[in-house]
DOMAR-9252 format. One line per 2 residues: number of its first residue (from 1); their letters; for each residue x, y, z of C-alpha. Coordinates in pm, 1 decimal. Layout:
NUM	A	X,Y,Z | ... .
//
This chain:
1	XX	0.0,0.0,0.0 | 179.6,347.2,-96.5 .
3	XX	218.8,505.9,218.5 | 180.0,877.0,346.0 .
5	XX	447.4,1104.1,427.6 | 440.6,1304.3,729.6 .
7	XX	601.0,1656.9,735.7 | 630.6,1822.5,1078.1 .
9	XX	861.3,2071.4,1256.7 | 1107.7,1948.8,1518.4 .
11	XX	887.7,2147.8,1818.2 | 579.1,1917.5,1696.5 .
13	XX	790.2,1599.0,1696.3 | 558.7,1404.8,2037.3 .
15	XX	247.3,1494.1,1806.9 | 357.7,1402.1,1480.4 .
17	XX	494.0,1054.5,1639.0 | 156.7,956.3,1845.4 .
19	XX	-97.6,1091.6,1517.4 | 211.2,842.9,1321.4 .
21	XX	133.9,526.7,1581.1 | -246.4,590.6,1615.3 .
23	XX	-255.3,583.4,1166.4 | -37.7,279.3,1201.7 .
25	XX	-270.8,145.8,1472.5 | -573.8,233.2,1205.0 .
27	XX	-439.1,-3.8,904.7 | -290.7,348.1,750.2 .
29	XX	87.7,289.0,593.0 | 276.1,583.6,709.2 .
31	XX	638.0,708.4,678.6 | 769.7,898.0,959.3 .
33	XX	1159.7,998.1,1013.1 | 1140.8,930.5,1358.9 .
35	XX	1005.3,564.3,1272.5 | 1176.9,488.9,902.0 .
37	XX	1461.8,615.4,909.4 | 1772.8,344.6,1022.5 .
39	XX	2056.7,478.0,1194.5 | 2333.9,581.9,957.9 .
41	XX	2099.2,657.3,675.7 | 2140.3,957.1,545.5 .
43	XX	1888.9,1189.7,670.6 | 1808.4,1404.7,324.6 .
45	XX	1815.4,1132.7,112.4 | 1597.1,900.6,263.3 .
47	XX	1322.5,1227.3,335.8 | 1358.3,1247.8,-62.3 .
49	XX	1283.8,899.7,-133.6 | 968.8,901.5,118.3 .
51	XX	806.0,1202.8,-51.5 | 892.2,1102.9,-394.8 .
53	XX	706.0,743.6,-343.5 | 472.5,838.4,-122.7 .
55	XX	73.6,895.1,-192.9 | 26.5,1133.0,11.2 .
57	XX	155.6,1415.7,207.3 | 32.5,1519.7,546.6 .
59	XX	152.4,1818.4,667.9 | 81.4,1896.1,1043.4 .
61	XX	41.6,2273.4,1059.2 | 186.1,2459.5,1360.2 .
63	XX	351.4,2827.2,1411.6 | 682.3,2611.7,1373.1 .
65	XX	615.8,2419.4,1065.0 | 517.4,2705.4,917.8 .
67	XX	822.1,2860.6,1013.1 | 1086.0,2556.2,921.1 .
69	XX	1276.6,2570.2,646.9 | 1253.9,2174.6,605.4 .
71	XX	912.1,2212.4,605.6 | 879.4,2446.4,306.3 .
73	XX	1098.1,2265.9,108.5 | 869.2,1947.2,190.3 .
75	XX	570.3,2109.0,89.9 | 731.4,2244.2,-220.5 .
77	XX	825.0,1907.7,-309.2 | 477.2,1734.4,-269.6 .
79	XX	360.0,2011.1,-471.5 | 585.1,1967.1,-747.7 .
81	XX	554.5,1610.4,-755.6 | 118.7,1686.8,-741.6 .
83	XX	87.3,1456.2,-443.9 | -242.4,1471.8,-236.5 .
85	XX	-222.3,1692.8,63.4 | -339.5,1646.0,392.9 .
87	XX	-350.1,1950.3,640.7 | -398.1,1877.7,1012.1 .
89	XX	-367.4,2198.5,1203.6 | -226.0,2136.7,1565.2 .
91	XX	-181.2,2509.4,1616.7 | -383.8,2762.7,1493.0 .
93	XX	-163.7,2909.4,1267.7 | -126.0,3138.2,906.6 .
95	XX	-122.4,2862.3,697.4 | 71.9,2861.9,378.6 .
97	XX	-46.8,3036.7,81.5 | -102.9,2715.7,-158.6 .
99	XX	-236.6,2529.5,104.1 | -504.3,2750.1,209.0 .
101	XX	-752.2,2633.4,-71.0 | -766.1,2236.7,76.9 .
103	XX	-1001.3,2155.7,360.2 | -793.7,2094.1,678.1 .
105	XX	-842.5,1880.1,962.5 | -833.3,2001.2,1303.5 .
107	XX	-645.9,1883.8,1614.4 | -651.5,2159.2,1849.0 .
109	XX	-977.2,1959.8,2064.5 | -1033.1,1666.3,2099.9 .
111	XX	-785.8,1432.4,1976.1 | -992.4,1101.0,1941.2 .
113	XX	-1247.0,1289.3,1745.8 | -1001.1,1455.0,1492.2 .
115	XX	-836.9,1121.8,1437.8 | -1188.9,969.0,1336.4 .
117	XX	-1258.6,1242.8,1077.6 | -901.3,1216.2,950.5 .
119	XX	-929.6,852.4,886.2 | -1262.7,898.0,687.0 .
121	XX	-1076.9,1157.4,460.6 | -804.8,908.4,414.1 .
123	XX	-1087.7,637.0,374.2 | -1004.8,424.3,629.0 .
125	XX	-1285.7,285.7,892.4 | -1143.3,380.7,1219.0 .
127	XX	-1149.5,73.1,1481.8 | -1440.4,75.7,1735.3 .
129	XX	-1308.6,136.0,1992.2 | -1121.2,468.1,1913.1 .
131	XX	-1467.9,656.2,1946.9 | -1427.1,655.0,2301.3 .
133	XX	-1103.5,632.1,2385.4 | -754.9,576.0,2237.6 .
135	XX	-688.6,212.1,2117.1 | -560.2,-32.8,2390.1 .
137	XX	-303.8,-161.4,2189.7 | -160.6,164.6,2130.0 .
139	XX	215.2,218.8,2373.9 | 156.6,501.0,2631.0 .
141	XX	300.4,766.5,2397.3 | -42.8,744.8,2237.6 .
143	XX	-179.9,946.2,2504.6 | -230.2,1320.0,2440.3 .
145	XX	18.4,1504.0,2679.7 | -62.2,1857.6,2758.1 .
147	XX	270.5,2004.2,2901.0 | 218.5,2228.4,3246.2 .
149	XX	232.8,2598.6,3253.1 | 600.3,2706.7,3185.9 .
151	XX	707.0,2444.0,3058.3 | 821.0,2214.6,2733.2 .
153	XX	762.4,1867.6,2675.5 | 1055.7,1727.4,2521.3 .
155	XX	1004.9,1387.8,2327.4 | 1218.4,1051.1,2405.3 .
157	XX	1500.3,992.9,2233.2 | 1846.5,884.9,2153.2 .
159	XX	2157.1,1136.6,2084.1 | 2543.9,1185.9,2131.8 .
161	XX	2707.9,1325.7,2457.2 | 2983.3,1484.0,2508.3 .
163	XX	3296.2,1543.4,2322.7 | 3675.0,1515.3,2256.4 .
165	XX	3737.6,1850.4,2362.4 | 3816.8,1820.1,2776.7 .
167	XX	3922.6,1490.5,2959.2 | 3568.5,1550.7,3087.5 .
169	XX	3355.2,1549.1,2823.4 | 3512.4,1242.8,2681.6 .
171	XX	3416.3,984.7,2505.9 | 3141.0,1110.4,2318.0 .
173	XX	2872.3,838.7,2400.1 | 2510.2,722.7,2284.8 .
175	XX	2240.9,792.7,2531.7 | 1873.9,770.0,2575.2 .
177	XX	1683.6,993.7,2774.2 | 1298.9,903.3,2804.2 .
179	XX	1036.9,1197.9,2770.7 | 1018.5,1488.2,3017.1 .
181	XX	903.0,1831.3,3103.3 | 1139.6,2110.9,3125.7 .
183	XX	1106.1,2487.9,3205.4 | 1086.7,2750.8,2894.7 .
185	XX	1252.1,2962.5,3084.3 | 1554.1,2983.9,3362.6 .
187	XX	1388.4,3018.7,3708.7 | 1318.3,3406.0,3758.4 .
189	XX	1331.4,3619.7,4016.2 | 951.9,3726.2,4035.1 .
191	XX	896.5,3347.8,4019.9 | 1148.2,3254.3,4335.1 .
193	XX	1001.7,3494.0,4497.6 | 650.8,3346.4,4521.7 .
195	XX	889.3,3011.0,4714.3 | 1075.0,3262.0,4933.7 .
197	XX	717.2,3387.2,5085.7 | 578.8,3047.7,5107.7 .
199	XX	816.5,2874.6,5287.0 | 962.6,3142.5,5488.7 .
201	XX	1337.9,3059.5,5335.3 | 1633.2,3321.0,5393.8 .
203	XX	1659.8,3546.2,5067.6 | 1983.7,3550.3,4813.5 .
205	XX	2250.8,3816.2,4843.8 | 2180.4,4138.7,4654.6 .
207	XX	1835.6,4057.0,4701.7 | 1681.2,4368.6,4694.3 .
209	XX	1875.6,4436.5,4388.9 | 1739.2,4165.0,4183.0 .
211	XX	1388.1,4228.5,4288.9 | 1431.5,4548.9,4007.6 .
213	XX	1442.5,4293.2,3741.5 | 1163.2,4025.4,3821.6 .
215	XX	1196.6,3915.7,3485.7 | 1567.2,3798.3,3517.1 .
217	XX	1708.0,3511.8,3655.4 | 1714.8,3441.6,4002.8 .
219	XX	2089.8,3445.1,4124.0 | 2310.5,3365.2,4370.6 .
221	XX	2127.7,3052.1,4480.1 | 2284.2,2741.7,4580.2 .
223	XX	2200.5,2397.1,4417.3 | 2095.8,2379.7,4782.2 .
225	XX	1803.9,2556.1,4749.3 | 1749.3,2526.9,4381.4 .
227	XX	1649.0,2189.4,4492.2 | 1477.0,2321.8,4757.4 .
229	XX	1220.9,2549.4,4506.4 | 1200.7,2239.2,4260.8 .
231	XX	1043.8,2018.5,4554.8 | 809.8,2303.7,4663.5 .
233	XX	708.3,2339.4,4313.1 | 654.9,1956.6,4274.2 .
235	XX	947.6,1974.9,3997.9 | 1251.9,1836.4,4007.2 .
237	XX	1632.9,1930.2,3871.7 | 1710.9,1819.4,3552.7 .
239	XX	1959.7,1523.2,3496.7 | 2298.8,1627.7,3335.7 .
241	XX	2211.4,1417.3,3028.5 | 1852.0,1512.8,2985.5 .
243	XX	1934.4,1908.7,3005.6 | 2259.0,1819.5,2755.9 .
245	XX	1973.3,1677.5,2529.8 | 1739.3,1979.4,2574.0 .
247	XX	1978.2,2214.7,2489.4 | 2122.2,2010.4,2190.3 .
249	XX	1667.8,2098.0,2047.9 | 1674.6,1797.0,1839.0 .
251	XX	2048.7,1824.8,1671.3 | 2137.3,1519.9,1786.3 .
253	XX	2410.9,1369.7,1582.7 | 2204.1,1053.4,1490.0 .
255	XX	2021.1,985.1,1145.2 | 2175.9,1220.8,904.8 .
257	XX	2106.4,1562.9,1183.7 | 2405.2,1755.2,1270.2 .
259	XX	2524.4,1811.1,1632.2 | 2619.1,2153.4,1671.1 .
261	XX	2864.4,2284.9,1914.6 | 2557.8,2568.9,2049.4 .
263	XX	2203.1,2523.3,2038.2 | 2205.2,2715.5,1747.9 .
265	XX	2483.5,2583.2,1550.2 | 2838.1,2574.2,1576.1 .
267	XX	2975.9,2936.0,1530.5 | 2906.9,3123.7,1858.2 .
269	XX	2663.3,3418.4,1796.2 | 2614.5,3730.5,2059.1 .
271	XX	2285.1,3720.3,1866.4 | 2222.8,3415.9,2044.8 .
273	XX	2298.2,3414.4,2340.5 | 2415.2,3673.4,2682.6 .
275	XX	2818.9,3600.2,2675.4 | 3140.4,3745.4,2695.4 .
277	XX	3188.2,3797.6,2333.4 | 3481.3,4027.3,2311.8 .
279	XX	3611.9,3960.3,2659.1 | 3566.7,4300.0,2821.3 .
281	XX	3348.6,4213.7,3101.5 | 3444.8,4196.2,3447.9 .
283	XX	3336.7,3998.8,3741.7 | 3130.7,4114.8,4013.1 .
285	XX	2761.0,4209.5,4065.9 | 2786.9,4564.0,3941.0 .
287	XX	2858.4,4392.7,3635.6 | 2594.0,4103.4,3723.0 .
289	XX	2322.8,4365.5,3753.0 | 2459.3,4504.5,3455.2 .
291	XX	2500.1,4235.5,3216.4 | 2214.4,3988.5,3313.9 .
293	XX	1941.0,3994.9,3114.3 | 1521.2,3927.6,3143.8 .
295	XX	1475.5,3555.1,3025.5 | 1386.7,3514.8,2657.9 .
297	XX	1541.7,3794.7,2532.7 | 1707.5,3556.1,2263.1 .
299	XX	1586.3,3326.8,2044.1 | 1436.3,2979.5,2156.4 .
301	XX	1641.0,2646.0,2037.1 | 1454.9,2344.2,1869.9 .
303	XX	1270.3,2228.5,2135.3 | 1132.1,2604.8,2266.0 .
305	XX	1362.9,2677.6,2500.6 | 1525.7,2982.5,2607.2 .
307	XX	1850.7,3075.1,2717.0 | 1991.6,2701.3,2721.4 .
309	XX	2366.3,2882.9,2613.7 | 2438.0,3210.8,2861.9 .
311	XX	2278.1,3414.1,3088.5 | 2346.0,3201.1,3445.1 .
313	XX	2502.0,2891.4,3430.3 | 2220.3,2618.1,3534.3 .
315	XX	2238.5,2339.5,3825.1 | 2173.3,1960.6,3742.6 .
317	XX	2054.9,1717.4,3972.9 | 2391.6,1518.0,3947.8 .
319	XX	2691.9,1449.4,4137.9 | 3005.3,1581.1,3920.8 .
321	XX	3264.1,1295.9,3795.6 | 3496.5,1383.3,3506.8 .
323	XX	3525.7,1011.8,3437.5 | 3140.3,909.7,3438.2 .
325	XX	3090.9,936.5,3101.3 | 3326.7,632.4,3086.3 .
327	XX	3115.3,418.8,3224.5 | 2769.6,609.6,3200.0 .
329	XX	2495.1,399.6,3142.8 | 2316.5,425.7,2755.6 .
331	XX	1955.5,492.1,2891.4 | 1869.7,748.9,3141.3 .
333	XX	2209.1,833.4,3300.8 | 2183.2,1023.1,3667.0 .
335	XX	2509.0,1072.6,3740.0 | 2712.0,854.9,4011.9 .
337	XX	2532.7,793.0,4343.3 | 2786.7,988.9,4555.6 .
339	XX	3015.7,1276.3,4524.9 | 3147.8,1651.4,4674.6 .
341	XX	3066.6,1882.4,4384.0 | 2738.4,1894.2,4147.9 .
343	XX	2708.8,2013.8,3790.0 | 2622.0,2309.7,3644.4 .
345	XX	2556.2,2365.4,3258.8 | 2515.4,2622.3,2991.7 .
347	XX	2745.0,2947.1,3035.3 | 2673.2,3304.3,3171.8 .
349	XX	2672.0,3629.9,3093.3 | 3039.5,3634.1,3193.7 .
351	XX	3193.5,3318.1,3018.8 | 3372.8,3323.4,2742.0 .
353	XX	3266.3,3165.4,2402.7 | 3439.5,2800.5,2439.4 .
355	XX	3291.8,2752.3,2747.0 | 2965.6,2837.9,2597.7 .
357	XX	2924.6,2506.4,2397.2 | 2655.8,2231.7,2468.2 .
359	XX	2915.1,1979.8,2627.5 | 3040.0,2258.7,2888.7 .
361	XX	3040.5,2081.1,3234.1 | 3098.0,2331.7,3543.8 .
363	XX	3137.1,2203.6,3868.8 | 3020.2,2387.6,4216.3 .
365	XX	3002.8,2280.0,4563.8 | 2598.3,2206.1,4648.7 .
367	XX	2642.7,2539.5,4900.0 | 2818.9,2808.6,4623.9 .
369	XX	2608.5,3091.4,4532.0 | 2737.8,3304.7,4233.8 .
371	XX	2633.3,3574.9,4065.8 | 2612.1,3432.2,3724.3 .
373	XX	2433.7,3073.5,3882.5 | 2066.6,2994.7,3843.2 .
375	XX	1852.6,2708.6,3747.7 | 1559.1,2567.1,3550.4 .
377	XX	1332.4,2279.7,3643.3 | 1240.8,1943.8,3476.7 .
379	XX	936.0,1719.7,3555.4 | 880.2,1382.1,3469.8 .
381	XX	580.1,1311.6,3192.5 | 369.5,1027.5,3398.1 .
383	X	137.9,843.9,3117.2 .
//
């Protein structure tokens, strides 16, 4: 049976994967990259082949597809090659000028629903039993997942750690991380705020100088009591291998996609991110107050994120060892069970651009407080 192609962007991929399964589940051939494509294919050339062969082209429609660059050249192509298109809007967006003429299908309620009128436009009789509820046979990532307020879901997934850089970031290493929720933004000082009047807790220094910027990043806070807001907040600190993965937005080295040195790619950018581009800032927290900027005042990586490179270096829930990734497990890697420092990640407003890159590992004692140290929180996605 000639299959469809689906053509999403890399912020849709948890969507684009469960609509894929439930299809599959449905008696509907599909070809997904996530699903089709075999590790060391090359990435471009087996995306060509799919559209090329393929009957028809669904294009899930999002502020990010329409955005991607992949995207438009997929759409383009189906075009050119008159294949039949498929819209399912999962965001209300402006869709595309040539698409705007075909009747879409929409997946922004109910998702059970949408999937039965998709499958009658693709003439398929849905199952029974997906009028009610999702198919039993369907995996877990079936389930619609609505990520909380804040925060990002970013989809399971394989890519490669580290590098050959610093005896600590060596080897470079396959690992797995499974789904999770992480914080669109770094912790900020409006937000920490809210925790310091709830549980009574001792203020930072130079508190009443970051309450002027309630949009910034809280500061000198320890991992101490970075853990200490994540467990009021019902969060938790992300691993040093999942926030290595978030920050990477999809660029993972694995099936034909590149693996950047920064989020963005691999020439460092003061476009990008709050550094120390040219080297002329100084330590201390005139300069702090100075140089720190409100979160989001960059661009967002693949996955939605903000500020993953610069601004306040980050705390992980992990124990630092500059020999773990020697013997770090492939799937889910915490960090050793016992140590004296912990590990920070992602650069400051004061760092320099080497020490900017993805695979950057800072270590602090649980108790330091800088002036350039924050956090951001991860929860786990329970299906």
């Amino acid at each position: 049976m000639p299959h469809t192609f689906i053509s999403y962007a890399r912020e849709d991929a948890v969507f684009a994967l469960q609509l894929a399964r439930a299809l599959r589940a449905a008696g509907v051939e599909i070809w997904l990259d996530q699903l089709d494509i075999t590790a060391g294919a090359r990435w471009d050339r087996a995306v060509q082949q799919a559209l090329e062969t393929c009957a028809r082209f669904l294009i899930i429609l999002s502020p990010a597809s329409v955005e991607s660059e992949n995207v438009q050249d997929e759409i383009a192509g189906a075009l050119d090659e008159n294949k039949i298109i498929v819209p399912v809007l999962l965001r209300d967006c402006k869709t595309p000028l040539r698409l705007r003429r075909l009747q879409r299908v929409d997946f922004t309620g109910e998702f059970q629903s949408a999937l039965h009128e998709l499958l009658e436009d693709l003439n398929v009789s849905p199952p029974t039993n997906t009028q009610t509820q999702p198919p039993q046979s369907l995996p877990p990532a079936e389930k619609i997942i609505t990520p909380p307020e804040g925060m990002v879901l970013i989809p399971a997934g394989w890519f490669l750690m580290g590098a050959e850089e610093n005896d600590e970031e060596k080897p470079i290493h396959k690992v797995y991380v499974d789904a999770f929720f992480m914080d669109k933004y770094q912790v900020t000082v409006e937000r920490y705020q809210r925790f310091l009047k709830a549980t009574q807790t001792n203020n930072p220094e130079q508190w009443n100088d970051q309450l002027k910027f309630p949009k910034r990043p809280v500061v000198s806070v320890s991992w101490d009591d970075a853990q200490a807001y994540a467990q009021w907040a019902s969060k938790r600190l992300p691993t040093e291998a999942e926030w290595e993965y978030a920050a990477r937005g999809g660029y993972t080295g694995l099936g034909g996609e590149p693996r950047y040195e920064y989020p963005w790619g691999d020439e460092a950018d003061a476009n990008q991110a709050n550094f120390n581009a040219d080297g002329s800032r100084q330590w201390g927290w005139e300069n702090a107050k100075r140089y720190l900027k409100e979160v989001g005042s960059y661009p967002p990586n693949g996955f939605g994120l903000y500020d993953m490179a610069g601004n306040v270096w980050e705390w992980c829930a992990d124990w630092f060892d500059e020999n773990y990734y020697k013997v770090s497990p492939e799937r889910n890697a915490k960090g050793p069970e016992r140590g004296t420092l912990r590990v920070l990640r992602g650069g400051s407003w004061y760092i320099y651009p080497s020490d900017l890159r993805c695979v950057i590992r800072l270590r602090g004692s649980p108790s330091n407080r800088g002036g350039d140290g924050g956090f951001r929180c991860a929860q786990d996605v329970l299906f």
